[in-house]
N, C-alpha and C positions, 0 to 999 in steps of 0.2 A: 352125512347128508347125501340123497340123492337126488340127481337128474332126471327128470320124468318128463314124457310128453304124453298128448292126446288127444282128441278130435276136438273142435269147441263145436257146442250143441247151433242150430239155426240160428235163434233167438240170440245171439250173443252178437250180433251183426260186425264178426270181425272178419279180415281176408285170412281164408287158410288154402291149401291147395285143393285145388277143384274147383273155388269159386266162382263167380260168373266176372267174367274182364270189366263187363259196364257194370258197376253194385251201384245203387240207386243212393242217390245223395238226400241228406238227408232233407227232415219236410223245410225248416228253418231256413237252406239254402233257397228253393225254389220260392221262398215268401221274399227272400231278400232280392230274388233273380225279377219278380214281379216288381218290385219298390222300385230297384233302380230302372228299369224301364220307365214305369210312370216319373221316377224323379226327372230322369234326361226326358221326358218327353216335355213334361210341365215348364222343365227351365228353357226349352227354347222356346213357347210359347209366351212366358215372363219378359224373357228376354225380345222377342217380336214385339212385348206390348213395352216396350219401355219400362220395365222393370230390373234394370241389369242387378242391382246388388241380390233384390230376393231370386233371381234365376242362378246368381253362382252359388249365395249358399243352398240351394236345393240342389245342384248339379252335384255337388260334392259331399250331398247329406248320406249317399249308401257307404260311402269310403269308410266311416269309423268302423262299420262290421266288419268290412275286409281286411281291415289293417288288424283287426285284433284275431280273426281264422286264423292269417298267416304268419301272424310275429310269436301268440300266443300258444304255447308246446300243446298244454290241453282243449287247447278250443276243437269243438265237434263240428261246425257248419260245416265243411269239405264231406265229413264221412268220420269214421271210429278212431279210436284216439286208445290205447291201453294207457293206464294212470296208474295201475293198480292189481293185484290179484286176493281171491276170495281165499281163507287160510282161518282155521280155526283154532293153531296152533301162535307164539310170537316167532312169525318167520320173516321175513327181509328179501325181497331181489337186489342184492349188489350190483349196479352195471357199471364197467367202465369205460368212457369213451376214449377217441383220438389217439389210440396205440395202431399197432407196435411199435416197441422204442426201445432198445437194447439199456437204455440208462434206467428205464425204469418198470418194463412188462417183466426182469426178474425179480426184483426185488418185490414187484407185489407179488407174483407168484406163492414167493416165500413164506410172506407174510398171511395170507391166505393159507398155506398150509399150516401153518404153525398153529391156525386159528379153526382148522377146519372147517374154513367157508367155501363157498362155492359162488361163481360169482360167471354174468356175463362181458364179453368183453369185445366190443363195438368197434373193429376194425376199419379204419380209413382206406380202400381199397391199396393206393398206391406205395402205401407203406407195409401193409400186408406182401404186395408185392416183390419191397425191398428186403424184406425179412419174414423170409415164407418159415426160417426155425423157428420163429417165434410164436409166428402161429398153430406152429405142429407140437410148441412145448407146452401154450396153453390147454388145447385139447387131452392129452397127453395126460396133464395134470387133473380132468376129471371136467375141465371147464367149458362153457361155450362161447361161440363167437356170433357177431351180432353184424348186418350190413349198415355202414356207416357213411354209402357212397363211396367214390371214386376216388374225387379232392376233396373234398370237405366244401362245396363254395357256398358258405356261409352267408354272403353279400349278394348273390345273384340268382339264392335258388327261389326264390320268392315269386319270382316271373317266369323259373325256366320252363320251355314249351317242352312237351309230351316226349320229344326226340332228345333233349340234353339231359330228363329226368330218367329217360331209359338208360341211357349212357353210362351216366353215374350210375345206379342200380349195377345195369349189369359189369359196369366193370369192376366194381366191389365184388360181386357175387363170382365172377370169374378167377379174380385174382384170391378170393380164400378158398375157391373149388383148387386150386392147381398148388397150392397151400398144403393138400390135403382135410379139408375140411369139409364135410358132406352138407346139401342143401340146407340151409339156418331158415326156421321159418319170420326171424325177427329183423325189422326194418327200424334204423331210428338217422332224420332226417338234423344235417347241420346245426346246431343252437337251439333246433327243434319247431324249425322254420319249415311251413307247409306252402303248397301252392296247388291250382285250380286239377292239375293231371295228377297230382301222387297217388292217389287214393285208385285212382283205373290203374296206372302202372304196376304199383304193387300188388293189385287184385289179380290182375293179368300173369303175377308172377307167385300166387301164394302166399308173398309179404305179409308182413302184420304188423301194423305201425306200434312202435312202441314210446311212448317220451318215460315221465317218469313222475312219482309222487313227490317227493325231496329233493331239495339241490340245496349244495353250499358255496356257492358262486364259488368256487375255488379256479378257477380260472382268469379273475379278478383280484379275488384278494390274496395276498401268498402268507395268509395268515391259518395254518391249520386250525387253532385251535375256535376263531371265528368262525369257520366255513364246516366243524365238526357242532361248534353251539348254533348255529341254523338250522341245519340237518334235524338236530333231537327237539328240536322245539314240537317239527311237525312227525315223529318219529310215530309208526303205530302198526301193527299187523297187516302184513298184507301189501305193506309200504312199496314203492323201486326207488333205491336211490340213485344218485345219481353222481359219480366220481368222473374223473380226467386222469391219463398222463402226458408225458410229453418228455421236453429232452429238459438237460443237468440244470438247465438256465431256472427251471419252474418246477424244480424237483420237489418244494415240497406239497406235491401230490401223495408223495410216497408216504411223510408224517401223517396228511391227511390221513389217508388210507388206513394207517397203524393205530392212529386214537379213535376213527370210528371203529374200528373192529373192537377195539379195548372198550371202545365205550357197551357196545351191542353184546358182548361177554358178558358186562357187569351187568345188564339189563335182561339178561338171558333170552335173547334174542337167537335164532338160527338163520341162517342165509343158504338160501334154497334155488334152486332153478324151477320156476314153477310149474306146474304143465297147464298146455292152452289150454284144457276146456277150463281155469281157475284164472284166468285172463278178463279184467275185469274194464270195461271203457266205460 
């Protein structure tokens, strides 16, 4: 299996390097930008005429869109979203998040070669920072790594302003450059939590948001074999799944990890690092 990169064509309206820092959002955002105008302007008018009940639920009628852009990993209103890549062949993007982590970035290593996958691997800046071997054995090993932010702030990045979204970015990106790891062109945001500046930051930076096709909440349930029968349900060409590690307390990521690969053997499945222009939002 190999590693391939490549220019993604115009029309693909994804961030790659050279893009323009302001990329135009898309048309849905600026209908919804219009609605809430008219809604907050309507409800204080509601509200002036003695109408308080219909003025608050109008004031609060644009929020269901926003609450679903930002909480939800594939939603588009912000701007492009990778879910997926184009593949005519049964190939797989394996990503894993939340490492490096000495109790378990070897062992999947391992398990990965044994399997001859290839797989990305979504680095927490400040961990990458504490364990730069780790990230020089992933590479090493044939594999890639992915910006995953700074802390991970999973709780706060929903609202962070332009200046705490750069922060995170780039001190992710800093701490797997000094790693050894040369510019990653892929970005994938805490729990897959978006907010109103990601999309210019990482334009601004090359970035290329990534979430994913599959998940087996396995960061919930510590039932491999549960979080491996979710996964296959939605399993199909072209797929990105989406795995975890962490430390000894939640180890079994690692099982995870071993019965999907078992499972994607049996199913003849490949797991590839795709190249962007096969990058599909």
């Amino acid at each position: 299996m190999t590693t391939a990169t490549g220019s993604l064509s115009a029309r693909s309206g994804l961030n790659v390097a050279g893009s323009s820092p302001s990329p135009r959002r898309p048309r849905q955002f600026y209908l919804w930008l219009a609605f809430l105008g008219l809604a907050k302007g309507a409800a204080i008018i509601l509200f002036l005429c003695h109408h308080p009940v219909a003025a608050c639920c109008l004031f609060v009628a644009p929020a269901p869109w926003f609450v679903w852009q930002v909480t939800v990993p594939s939603a588009r209103g912000f701007g492009p979203v990778v879910t997926g890549f184009a593949t005519t062949e049964r190939a797989v993007w394996l990503t894993i998040d939340d490492g490096p982590d000495p109790a378990t970035t070897p062992r999947m290593l391992d398990l990965l070669d044994a399997h001859g996958a290839r797989a990305t691997f979504f680095f927490i800046g400040q961990k990458a920072a504490r364990y730069p071997g780790l990230v020089a054995e992933v590479l090493r090993r044939g594999h890639t790594v992915g910006n995953h932010t700074q802390t991970h702030p999973c709780f706060g990045f929903w609202y962070a302003p332009a200046r705490r979204s750069a922060a995170e970015i780039d001190g992710c990106a800093r701490a797997l450059r000094d790693a050894g790891a040369s510019a990653t062109p892929w970005f994938r945001p805490p729990a897959g939590i978006k907010n109103l500046v990601l999309h210019r930051c990482l334009a601004a930076r090359g970035l290329t948001l990534v979430t994913w096709t599959v998940r087996g909440f396995d960061t919930i349930s510590r039932s491999p074999a549960s979080a491996v029968a979710r996964m296959t349900r939605r399993l199909r060409p072209g797929a990105i799944i989406l795995l975890h590690e962490s430390s000894p307390r939640v180890s079994h990521h690692v099982e995870t990890l071993a019965r999907m690969l078992a499972h994607l053997r049996r199913e003849a499945y490949t797991c590839i690092i795709p190249p962007l222009d096969q990058l599909r939002s």
